[in-house]
C-alpha positions as semicolon CSV with decimal commas, in nm:
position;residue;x (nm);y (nm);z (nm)
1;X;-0,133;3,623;-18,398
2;X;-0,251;3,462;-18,063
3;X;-0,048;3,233;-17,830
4;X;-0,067;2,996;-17,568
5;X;0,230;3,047;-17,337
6;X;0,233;2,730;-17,108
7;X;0,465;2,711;-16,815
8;X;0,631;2,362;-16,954
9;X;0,820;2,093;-16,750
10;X;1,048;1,991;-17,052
11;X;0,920;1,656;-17,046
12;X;0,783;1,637;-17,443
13;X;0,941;1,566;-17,707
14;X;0,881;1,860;-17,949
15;X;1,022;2,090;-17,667
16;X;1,311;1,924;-17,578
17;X;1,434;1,872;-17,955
18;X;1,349;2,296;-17,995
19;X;1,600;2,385;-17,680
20;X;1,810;2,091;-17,863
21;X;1,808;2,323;-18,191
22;X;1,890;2,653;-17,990
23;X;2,190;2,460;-17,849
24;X;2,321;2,330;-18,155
25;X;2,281;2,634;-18,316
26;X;2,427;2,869;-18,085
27;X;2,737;2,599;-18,090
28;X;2,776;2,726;-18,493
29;X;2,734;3,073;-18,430
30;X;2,958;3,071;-18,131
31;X;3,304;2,946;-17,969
32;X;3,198;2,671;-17,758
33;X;3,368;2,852;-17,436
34;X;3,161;3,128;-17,532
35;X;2,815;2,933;-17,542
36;X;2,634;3,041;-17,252
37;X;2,281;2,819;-17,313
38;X;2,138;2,568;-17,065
39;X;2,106;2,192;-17,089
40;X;1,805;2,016;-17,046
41;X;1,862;1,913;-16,730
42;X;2,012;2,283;-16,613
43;X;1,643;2,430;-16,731
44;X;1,460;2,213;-16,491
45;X;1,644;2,353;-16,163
46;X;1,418;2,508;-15,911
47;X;1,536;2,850;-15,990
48;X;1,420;2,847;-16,363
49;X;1,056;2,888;-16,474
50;X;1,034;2,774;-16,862
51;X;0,771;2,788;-17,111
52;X;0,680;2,697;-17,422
53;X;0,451;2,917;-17,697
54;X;0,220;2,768;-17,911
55;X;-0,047;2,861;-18,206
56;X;-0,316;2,644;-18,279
57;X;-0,232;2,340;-18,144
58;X;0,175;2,382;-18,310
59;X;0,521;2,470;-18,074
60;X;0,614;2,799;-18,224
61;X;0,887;2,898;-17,934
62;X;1,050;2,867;-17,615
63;X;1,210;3,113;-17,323
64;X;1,298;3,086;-16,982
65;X;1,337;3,306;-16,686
66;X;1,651;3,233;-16,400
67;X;1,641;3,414;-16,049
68;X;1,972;3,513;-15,970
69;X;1,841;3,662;-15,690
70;X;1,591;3,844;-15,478
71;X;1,596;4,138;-15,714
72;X;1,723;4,049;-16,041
73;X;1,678;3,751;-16,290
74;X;1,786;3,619;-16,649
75;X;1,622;3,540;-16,907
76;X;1,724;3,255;-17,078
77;X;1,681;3,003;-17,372
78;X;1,452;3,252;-17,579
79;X;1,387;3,079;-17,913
80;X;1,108;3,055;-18,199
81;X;1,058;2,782;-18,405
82;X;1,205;2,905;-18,788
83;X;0,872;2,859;-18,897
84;X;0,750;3,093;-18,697
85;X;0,975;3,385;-18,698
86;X;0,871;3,749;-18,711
87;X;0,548;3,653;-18,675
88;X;0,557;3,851;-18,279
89;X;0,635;3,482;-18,097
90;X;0,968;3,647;-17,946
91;X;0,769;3,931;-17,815
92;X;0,533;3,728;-17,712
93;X;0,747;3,539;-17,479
94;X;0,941;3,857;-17,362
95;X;0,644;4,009;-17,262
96;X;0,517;3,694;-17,062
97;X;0,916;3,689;-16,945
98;X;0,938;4,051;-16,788
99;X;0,539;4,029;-16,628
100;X;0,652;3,718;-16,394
101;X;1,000;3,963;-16,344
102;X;0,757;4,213;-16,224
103;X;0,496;3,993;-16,053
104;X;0,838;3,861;-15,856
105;X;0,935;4,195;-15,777
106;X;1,242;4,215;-15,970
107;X;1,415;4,528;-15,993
108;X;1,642;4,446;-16,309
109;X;1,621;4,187;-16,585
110;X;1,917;4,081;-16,759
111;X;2,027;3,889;-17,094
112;X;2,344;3,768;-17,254
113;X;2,297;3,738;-17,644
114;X;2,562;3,671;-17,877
115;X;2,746;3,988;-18,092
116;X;2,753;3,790;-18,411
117;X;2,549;3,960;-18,674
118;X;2,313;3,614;-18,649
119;X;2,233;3,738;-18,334
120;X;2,104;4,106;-18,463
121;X;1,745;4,024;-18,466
122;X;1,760;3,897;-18,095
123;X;1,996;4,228;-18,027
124;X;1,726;4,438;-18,179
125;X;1,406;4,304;-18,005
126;X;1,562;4,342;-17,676
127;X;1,659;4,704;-17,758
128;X;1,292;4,779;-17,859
129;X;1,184;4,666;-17,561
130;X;1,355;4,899;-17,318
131;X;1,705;4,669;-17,262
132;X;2,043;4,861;-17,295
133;X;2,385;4,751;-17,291
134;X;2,581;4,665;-17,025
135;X;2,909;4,485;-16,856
136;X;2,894;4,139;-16,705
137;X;2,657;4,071;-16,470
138;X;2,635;3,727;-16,196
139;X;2,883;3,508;-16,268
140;X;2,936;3,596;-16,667
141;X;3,354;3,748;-16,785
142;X;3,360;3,992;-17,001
143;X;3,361;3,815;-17,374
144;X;3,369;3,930;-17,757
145;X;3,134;3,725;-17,813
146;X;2,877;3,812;-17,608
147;X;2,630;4,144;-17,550
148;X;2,518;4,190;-17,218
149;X;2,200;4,380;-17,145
150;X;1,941;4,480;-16,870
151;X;1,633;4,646;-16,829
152;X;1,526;4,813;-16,480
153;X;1,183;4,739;-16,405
């Protein structure tokens, strides 16, 4: 399948009610203390670049890189429409995630994913694509309910 990944300024409506649907369901796959996903409002911030993926003309998925600093960012707010999953979207958007990481210079690019088995197809693309386990990174406490991982570039 082809995309269209479009850097996106959150402004339309069919992208804000998809980061909408990754909050609400990360709040019933997660304790709330435990829900690390951004607002809105929180995406927009100077530090964040966001996009949104699209096939033919139709939203299929969303993801977001953070710079937490010089050297190392997040990514963030990865999603794909239901529609549209395992149909490569995720990659899709991972790959387009970890080019700007290396067109920034980033040395390291890190994740925080939820350990609930809901969250083992996330888990396992991550893994595929070169990210390992490890402890808390920038401001995050160590929590069962999350996995953290990073990838050297």
């Amino acid at each position: 399948m082809n995309f269209d990944i479009r850097r996106d300024n959150l402004s339309g409506a069919d992208v804000q009610a998809l980061v909408q649907e990754h909050i609400t369901e990360m709040l019933s796959n997660t304790p709330i203390e435990s829900v690390h996903t951004l607002p809105l409002d929180s995406l927009r911030k100077p530090e964040i670049m966001f996009w949104s993926v699209w096939h033919q003309g139709e939203l299929s998925g969303c993801g977001a890189l953070m710079e937490l600093d010089g050297t190392h960012g997040e990514i963030k707010t990865m999603r794909t429409k239901a529609k549209f999953l395992r149909m490569g979207v995720g990659q899709a958007m991972l790959n387009r995630i970890i080019s700007e990481a290396n067109l920034r210079g980033y040395t390291r690019l890190s994740l925080e994913t939820g350990s609930t088995e809901a969250f083992k197809p996330a888990l396992t693309l991550y893994e595929q694509n070169g990210f390992e386990v490890c402890g808390p990174f920038g401001d995050y406490k160590h929590d069962p309910h999350s996995v953290f991982m990073t990838k050297i570039l």
